[in-house]
N, CA, C and O atoms as CSV, one atom per row, in Angstrom:
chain,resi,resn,atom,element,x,y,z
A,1,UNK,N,N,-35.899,57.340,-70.329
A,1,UNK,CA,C,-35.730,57.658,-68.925
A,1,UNK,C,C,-35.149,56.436,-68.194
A,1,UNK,O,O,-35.535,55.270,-68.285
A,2,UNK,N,N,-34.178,56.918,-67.474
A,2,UNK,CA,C,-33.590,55.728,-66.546
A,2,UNK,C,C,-34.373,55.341,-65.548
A,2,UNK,O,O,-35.143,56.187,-65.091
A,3,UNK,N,N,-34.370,54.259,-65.089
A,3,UNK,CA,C,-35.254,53.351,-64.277
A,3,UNK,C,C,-34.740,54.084,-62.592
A,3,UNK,O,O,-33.725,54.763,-62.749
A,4,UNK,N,N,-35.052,54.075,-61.641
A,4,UNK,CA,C,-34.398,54.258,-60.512
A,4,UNK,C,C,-33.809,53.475,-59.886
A,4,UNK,O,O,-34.280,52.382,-60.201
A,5,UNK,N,N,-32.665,53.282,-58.814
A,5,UNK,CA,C,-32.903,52.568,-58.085
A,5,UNK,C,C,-33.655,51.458,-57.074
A,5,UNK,O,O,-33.287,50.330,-56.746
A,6,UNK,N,N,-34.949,52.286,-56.682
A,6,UNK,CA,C,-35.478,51.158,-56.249
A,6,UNK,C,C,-36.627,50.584,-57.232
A,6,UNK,O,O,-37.382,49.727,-56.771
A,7,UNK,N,N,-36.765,50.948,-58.348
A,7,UNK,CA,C,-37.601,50.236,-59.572
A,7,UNK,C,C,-36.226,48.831,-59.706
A,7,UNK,O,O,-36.196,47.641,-59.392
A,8,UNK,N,N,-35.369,49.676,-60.258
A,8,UNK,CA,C,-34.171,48.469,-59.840
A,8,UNK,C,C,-34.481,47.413,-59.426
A,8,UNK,O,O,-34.999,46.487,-60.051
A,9,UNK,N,N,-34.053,47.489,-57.827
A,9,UNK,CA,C,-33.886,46.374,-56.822
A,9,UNK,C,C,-35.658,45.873,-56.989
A,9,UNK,O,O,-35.846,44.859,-56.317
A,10,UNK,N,N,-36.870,46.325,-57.674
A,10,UNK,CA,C,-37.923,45.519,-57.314
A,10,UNK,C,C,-37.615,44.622,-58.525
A,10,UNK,O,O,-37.736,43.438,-58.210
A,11,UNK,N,N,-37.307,44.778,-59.628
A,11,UNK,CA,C,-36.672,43.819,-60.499
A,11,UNK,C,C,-36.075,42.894,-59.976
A,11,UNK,O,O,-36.276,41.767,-60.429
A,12,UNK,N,N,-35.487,43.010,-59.263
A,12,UNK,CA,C,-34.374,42.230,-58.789
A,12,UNK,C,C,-35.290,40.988,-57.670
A,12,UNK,O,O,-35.197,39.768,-57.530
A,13,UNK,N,N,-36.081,41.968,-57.089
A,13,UNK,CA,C,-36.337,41.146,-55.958
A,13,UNK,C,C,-37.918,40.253,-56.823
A,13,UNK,O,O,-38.752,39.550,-56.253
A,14,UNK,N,N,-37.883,40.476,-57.710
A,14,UNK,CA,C,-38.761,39.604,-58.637
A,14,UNK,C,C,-38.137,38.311,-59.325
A,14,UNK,O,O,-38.569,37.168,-59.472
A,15,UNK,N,N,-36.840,39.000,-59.723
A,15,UNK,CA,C,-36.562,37.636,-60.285
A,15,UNK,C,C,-35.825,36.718,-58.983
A,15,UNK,O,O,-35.807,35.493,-59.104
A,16,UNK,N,N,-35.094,37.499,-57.482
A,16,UNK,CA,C,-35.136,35.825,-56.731
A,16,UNK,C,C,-36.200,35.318,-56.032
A,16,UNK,O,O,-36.218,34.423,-55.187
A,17,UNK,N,N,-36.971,35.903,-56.422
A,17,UNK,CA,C,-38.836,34.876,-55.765
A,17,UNK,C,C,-38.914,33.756,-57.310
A,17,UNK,O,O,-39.500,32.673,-57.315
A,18,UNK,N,N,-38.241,34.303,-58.409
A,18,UNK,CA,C,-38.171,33.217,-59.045
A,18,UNK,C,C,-37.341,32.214,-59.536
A,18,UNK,O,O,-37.499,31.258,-60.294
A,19,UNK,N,N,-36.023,32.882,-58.637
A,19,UNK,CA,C,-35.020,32.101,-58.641
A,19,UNK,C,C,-35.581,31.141,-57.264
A,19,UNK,O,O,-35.351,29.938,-57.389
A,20,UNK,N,N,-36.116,31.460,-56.291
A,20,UNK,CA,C,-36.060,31.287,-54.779
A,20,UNK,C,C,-37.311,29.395,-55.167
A,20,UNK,O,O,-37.519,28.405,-54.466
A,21,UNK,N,N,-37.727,29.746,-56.402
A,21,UNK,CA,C,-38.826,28.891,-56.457
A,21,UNK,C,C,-38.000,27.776,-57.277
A,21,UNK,O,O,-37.915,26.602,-56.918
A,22,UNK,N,N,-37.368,28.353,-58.502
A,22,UNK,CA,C,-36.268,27.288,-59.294
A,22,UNK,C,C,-35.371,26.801,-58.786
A,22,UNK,O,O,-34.922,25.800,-59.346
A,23,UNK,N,N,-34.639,27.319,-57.387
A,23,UNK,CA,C,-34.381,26.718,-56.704
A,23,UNK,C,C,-34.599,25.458,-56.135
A,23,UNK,O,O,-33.880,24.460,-56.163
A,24,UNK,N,N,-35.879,25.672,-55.525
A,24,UNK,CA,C,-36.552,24.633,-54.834
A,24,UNK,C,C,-37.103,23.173,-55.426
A,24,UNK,O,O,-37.292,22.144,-54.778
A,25,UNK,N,N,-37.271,23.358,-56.613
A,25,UNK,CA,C,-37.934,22.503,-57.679
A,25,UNK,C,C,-37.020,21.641,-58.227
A,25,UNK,O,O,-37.157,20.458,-58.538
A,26,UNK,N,N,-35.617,22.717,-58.350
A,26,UNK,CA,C,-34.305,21.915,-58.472
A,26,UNK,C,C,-33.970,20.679,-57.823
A,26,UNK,O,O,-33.765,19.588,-58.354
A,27,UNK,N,N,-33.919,21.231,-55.659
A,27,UNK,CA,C,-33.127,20.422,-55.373
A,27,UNK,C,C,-34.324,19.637,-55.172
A,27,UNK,O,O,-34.040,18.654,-54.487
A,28,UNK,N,N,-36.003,19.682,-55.606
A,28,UNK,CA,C,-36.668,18.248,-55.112
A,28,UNK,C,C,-36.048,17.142,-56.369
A,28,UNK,O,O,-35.778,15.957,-56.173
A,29,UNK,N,N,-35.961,17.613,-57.203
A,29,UNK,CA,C,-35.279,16.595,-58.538
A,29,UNK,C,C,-34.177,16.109,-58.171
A,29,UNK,O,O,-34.030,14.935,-58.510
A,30,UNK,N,N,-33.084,16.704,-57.430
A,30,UNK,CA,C,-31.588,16.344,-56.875
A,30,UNK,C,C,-32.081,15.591,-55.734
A,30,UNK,O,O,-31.131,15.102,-55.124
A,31,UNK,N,N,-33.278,15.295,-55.182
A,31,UNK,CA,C,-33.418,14.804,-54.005
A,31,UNK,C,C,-33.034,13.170,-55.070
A,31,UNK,O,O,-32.111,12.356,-55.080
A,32,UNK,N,N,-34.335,13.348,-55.851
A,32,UNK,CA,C,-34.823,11.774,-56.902
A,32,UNK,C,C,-33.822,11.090,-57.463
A,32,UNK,O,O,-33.800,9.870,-57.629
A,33,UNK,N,N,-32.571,12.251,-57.909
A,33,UNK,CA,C,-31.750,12.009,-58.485
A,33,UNK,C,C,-30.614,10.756,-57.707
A,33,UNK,O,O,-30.093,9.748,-58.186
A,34,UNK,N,N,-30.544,11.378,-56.309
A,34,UNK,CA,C,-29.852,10.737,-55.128
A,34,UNK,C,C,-30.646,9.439,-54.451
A,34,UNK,O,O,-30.051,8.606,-53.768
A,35,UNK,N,N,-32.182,9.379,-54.756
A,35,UNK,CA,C,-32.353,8.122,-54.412
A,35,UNK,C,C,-32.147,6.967,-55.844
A,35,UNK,O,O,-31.897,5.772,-55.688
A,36,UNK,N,N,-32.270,7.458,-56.838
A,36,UNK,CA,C,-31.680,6.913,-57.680
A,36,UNK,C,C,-30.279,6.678,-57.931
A,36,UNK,O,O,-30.133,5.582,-58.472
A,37,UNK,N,N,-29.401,7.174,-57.779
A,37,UNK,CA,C,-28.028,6.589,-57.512
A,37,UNK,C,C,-27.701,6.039,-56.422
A,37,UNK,O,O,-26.598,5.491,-56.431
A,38,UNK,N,N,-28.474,5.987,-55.186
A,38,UNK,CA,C,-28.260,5.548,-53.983
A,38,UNK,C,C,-28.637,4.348,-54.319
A,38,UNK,O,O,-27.709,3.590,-54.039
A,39,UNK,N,N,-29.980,3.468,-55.014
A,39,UNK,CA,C,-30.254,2.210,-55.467
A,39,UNK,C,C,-29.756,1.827,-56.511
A,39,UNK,O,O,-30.037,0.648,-56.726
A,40,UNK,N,N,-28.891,2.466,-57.572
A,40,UNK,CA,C,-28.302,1.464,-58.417
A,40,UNK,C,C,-26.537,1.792,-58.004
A,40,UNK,O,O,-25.688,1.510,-58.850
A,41,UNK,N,N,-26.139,2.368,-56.715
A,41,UNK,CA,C,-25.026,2.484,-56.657
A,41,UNK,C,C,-23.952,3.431,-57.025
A,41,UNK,O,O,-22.777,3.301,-56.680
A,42,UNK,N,N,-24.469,4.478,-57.812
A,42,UNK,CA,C,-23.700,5.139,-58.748
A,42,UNK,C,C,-23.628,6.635,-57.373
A,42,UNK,O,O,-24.304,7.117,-56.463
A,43,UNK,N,N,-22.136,6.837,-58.177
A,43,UNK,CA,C,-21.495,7.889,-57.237
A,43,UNK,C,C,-22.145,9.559,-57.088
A,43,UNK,O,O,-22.417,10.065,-58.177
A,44,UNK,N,N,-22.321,10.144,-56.263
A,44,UNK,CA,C,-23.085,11.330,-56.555
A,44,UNK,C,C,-21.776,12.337,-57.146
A,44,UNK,O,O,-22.350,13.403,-57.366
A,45,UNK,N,N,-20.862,12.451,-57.372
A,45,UNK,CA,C,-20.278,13.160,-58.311
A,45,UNK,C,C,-19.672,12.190,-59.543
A,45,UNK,O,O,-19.040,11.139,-59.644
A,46,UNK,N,N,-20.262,13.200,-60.407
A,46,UNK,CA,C,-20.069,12.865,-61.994
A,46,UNK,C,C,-19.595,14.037,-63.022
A,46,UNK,O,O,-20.382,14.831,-63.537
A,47,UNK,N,N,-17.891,14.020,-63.290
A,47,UNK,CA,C,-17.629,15.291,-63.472
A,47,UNK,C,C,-17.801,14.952,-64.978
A,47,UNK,O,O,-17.854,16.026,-65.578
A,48,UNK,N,N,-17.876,14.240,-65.567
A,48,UNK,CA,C,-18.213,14.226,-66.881
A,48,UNK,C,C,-19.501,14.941,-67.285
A,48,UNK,O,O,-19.547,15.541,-68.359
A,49,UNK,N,N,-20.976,14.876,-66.118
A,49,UNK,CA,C,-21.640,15.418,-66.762
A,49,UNK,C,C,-21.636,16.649,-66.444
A,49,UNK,O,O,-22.117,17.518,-67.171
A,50,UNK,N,N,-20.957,16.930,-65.035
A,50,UNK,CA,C,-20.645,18.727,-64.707
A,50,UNK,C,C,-20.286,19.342,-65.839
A,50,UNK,O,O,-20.642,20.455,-66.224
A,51,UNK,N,N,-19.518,18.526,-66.397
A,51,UNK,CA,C,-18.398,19.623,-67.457
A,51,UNK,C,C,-19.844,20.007,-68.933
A,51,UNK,O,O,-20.173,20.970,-69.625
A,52,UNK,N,N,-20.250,18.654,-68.756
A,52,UNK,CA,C,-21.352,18.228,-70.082
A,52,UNK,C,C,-22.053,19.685,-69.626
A,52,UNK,O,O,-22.057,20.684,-70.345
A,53,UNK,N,N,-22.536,19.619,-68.533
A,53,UNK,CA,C,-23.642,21.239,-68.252
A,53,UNK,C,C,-23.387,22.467,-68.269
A,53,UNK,O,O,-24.060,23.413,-68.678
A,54,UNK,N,N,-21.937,22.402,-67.603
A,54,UNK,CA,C,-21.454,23.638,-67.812
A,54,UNK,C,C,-21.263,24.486,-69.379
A,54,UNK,O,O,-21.742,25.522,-69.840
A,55,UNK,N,N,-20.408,23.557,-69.834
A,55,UNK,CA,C,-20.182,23.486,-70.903
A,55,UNK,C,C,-22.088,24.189,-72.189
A,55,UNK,O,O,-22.206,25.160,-72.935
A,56,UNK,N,N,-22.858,23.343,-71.896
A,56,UNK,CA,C,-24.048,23.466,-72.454
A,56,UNK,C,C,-24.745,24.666,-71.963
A,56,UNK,O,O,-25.143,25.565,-72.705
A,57,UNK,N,N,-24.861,24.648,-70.825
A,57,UNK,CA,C,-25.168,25.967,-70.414
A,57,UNK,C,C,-24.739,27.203,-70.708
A,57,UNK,O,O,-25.349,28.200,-71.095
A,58,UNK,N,N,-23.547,26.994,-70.461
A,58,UNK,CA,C,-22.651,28.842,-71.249
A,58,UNK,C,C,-22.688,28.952,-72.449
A,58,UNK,O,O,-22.536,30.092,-72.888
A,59,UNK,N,N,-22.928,27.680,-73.548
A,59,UNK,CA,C,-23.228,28.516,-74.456
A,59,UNK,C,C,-24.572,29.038,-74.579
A,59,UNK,O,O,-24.645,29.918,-75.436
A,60,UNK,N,N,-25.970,28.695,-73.822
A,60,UNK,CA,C,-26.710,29.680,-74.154
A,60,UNK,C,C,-26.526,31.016,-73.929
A,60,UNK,O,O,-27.106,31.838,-74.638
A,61,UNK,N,N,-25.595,31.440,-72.790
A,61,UNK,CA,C,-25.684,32.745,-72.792
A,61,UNK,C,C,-25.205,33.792,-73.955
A,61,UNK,O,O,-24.516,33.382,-74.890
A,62,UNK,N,N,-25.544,34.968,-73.870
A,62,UNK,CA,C,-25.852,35.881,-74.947
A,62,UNK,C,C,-24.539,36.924,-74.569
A,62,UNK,O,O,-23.702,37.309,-75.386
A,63,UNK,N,N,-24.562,37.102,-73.837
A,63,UNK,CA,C,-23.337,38.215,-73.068
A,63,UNK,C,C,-22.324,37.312,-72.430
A,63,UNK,O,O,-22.273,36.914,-71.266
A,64,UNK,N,N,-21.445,37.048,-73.553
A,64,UNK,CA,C,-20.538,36.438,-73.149
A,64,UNK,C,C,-19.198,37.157,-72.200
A,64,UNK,O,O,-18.244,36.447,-71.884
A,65,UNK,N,N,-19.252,38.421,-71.858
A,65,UNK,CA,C,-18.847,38.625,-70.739
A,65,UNK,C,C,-18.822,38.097,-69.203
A,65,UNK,O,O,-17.996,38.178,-68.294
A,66,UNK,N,N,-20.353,37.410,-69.362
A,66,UNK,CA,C,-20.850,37.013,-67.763
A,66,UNK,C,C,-20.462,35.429,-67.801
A,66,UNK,O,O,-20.716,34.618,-66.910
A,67,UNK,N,N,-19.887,35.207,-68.852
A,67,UNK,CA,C,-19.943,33.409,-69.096
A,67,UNK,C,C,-19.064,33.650,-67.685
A,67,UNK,O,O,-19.742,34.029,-66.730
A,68,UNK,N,N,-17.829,33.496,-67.487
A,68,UNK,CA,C,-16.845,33.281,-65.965
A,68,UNK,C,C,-18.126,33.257,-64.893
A,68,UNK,O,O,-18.563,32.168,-64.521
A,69,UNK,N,N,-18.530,34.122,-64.561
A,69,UNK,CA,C,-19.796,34.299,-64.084
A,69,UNK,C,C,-20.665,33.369,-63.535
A,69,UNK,O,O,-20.928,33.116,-62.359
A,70,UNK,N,N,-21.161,32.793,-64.819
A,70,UNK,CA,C,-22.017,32.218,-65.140
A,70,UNK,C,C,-21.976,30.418,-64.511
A,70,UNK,O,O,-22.723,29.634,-63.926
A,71,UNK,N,N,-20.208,30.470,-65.247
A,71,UNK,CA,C,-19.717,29.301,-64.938
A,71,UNK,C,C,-19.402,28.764,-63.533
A,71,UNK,O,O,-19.085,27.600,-63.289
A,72,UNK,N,N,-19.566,30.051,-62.376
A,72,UNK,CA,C,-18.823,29.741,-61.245
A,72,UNK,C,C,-20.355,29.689,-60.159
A,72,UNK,O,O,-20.361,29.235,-59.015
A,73,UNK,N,N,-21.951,30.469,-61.124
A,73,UNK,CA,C,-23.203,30.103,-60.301
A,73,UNK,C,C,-23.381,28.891,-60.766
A,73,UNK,O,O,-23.543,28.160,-59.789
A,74,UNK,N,N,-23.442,28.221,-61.852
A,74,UNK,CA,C,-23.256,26.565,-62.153
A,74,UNK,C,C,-22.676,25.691,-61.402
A,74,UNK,O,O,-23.196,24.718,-60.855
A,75,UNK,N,N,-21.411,26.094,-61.368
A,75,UNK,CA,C,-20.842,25.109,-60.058
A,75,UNK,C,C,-21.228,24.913,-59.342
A,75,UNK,O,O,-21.521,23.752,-59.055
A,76,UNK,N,N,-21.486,25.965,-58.566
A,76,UNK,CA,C,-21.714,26.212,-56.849
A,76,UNK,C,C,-23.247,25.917,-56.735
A,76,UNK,O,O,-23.773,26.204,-55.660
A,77,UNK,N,N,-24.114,25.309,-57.844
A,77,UNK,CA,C,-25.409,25.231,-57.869
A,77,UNK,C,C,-25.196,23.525,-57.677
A,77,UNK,O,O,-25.717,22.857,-56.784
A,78,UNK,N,N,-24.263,22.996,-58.790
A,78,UNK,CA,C,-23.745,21.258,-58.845
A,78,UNK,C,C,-23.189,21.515,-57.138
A,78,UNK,O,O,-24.129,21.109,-56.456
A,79,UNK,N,N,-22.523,21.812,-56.580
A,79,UNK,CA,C,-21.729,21.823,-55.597
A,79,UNK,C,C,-23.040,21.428,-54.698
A,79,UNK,O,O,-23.393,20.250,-54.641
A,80,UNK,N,N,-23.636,22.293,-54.109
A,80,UNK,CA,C,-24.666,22.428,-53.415
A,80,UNK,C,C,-25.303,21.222,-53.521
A,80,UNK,O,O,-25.295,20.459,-52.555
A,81,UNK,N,N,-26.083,20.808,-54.963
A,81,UNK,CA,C,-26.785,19.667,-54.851
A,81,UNK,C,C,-25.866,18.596,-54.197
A,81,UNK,O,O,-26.201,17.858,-53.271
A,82,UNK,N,N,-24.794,18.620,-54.746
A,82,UNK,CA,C,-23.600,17.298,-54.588
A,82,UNK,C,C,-23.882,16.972,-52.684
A,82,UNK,O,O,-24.092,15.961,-52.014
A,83,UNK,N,N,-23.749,18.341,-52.410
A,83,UNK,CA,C,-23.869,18.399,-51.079
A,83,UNK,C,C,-25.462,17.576,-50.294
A,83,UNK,O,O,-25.562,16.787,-49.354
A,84,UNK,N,N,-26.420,18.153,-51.117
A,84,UNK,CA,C,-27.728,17.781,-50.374
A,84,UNK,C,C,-27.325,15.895,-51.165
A,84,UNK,O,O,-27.453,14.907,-50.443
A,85,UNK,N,N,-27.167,15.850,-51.682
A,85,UNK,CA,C,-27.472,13.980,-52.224
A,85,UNK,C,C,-26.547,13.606,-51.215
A,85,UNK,O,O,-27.011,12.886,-50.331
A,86,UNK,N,N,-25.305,13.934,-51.129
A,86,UNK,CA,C,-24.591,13.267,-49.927
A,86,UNK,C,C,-25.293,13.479,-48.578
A,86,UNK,O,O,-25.140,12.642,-47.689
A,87,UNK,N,N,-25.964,14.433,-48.416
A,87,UNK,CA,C,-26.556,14.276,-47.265
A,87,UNK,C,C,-27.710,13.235,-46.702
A,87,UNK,O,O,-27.877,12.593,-45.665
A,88,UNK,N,N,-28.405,13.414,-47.932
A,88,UNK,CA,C,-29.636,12.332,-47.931
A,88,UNK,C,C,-29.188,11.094,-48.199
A,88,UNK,O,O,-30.029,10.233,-47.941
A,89,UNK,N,N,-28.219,10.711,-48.602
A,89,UNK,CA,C,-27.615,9.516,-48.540
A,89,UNK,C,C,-27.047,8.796,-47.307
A,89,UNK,O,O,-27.253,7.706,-46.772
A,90,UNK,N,N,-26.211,9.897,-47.063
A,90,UNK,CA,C,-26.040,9.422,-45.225
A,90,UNK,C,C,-27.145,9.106,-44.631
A,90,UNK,O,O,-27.197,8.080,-43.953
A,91,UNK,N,N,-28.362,10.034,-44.798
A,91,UNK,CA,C,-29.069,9.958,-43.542
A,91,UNK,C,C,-30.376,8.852,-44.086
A,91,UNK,O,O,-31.298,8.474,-43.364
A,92,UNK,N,N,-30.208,8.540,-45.261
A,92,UNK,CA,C,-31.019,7.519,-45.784
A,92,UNK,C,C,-32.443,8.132,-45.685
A,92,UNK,O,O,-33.333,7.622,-45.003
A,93,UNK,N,N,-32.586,9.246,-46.404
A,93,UNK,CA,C,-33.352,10.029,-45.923
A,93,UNK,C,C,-33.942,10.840,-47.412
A,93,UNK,O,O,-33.299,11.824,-47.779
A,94,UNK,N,N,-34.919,10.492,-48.074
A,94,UNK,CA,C,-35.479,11.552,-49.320
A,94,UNK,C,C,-36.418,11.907,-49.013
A,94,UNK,O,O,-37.343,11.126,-48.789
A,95,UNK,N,N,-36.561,13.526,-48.860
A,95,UNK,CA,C,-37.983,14.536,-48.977
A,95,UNK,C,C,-38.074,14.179,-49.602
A,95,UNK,O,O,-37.394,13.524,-50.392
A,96,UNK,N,N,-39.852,14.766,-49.389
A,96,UNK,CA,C,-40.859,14.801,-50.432
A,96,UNK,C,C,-41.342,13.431,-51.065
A,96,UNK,O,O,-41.926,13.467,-52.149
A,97,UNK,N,N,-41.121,12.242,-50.434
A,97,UNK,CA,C,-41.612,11.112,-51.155
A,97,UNK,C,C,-42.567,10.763,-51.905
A,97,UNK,O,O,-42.572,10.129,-52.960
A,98,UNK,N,N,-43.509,11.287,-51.199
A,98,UNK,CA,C,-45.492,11.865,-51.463
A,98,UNK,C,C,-45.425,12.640,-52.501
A,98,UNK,O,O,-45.965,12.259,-53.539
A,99,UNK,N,N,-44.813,13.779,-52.459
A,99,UNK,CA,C,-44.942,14.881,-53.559
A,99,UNK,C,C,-44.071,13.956,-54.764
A,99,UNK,O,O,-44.719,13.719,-55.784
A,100,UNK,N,N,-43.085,13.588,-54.723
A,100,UNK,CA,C,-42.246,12.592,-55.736
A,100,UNK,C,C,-43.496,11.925,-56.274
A,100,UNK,O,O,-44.012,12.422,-57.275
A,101,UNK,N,N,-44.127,10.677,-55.625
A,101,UNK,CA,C,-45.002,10.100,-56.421
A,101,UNK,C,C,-45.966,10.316,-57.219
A,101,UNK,O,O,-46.396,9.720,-58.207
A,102,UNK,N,N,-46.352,11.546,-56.493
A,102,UNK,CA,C,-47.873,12.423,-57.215
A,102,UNK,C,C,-47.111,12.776,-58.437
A,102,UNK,O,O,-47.574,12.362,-59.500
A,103,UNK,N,N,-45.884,13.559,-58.465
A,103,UNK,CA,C,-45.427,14.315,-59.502
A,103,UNK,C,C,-45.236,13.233,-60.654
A,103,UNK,O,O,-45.442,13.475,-61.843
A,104,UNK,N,N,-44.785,11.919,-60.106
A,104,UNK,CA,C,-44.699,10.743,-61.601
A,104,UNK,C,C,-45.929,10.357,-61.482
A,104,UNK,O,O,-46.102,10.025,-62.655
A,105,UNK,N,N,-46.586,10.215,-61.144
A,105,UNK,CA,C,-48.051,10.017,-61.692
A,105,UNK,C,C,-48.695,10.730,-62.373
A,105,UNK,O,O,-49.629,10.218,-62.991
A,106,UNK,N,N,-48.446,12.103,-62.505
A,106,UNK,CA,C,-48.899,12.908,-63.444
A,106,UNK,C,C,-48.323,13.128,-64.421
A,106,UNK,O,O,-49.012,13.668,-65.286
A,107,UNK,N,N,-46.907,12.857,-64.773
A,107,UNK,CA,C,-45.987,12.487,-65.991
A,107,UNK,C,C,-46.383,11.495,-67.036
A,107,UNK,O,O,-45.621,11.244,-67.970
């Protein structure tokens, strides 16, 4: 039996509460990432390792139809961060400092 439509979309709306969360977890790491290149200097774009991820990433996928796909939510995911580190760089500015420390202390 086929699923319905809105069985569908509750799928859907399950996995971006868990995208909505991998999200978030992401850019606190892209925050760390940017105060770390902000103190040793290093540029917030690095297309060597874009390509390195992209690259690594598409091949896990299984349906290689969606790789184009795949390759262009990757970007725009690097893009985005690229965006928040330049921001926090300007503004000399990293969330979450508190939550940063707790989180390496428990590492």
């Amino acid at each position: 039996m086929e699923k319905t439509l809105e069985e569908l979309r509750l799928e859907i709306d399950k996995i971006d509460t868990i995208m909505a969360e991998c999200f978030e977890n992401r850019m606190h790491i892209v925050a760390d990432i940017a105060k770390i290149k902000a103190a040793t200097g290093k540029n917030t774009y690095d297309p060597e390792r874009e390509k390195y991820v992209i690259e690594k990433n598409c091949a896990l996928m299984l349906d290689k139809e969606l790789i184009p796909f795949y390759k262009d939510f990757l970007q725009h995911n690097m893009d985005l961060s690229k965006a928040y580190q330049n921001m926090l760089r300007e503004q000399k500015k990293f969330v979450n400092d508190e939550a940063i420390k707790m989180q390496n202390k428990k590492a």
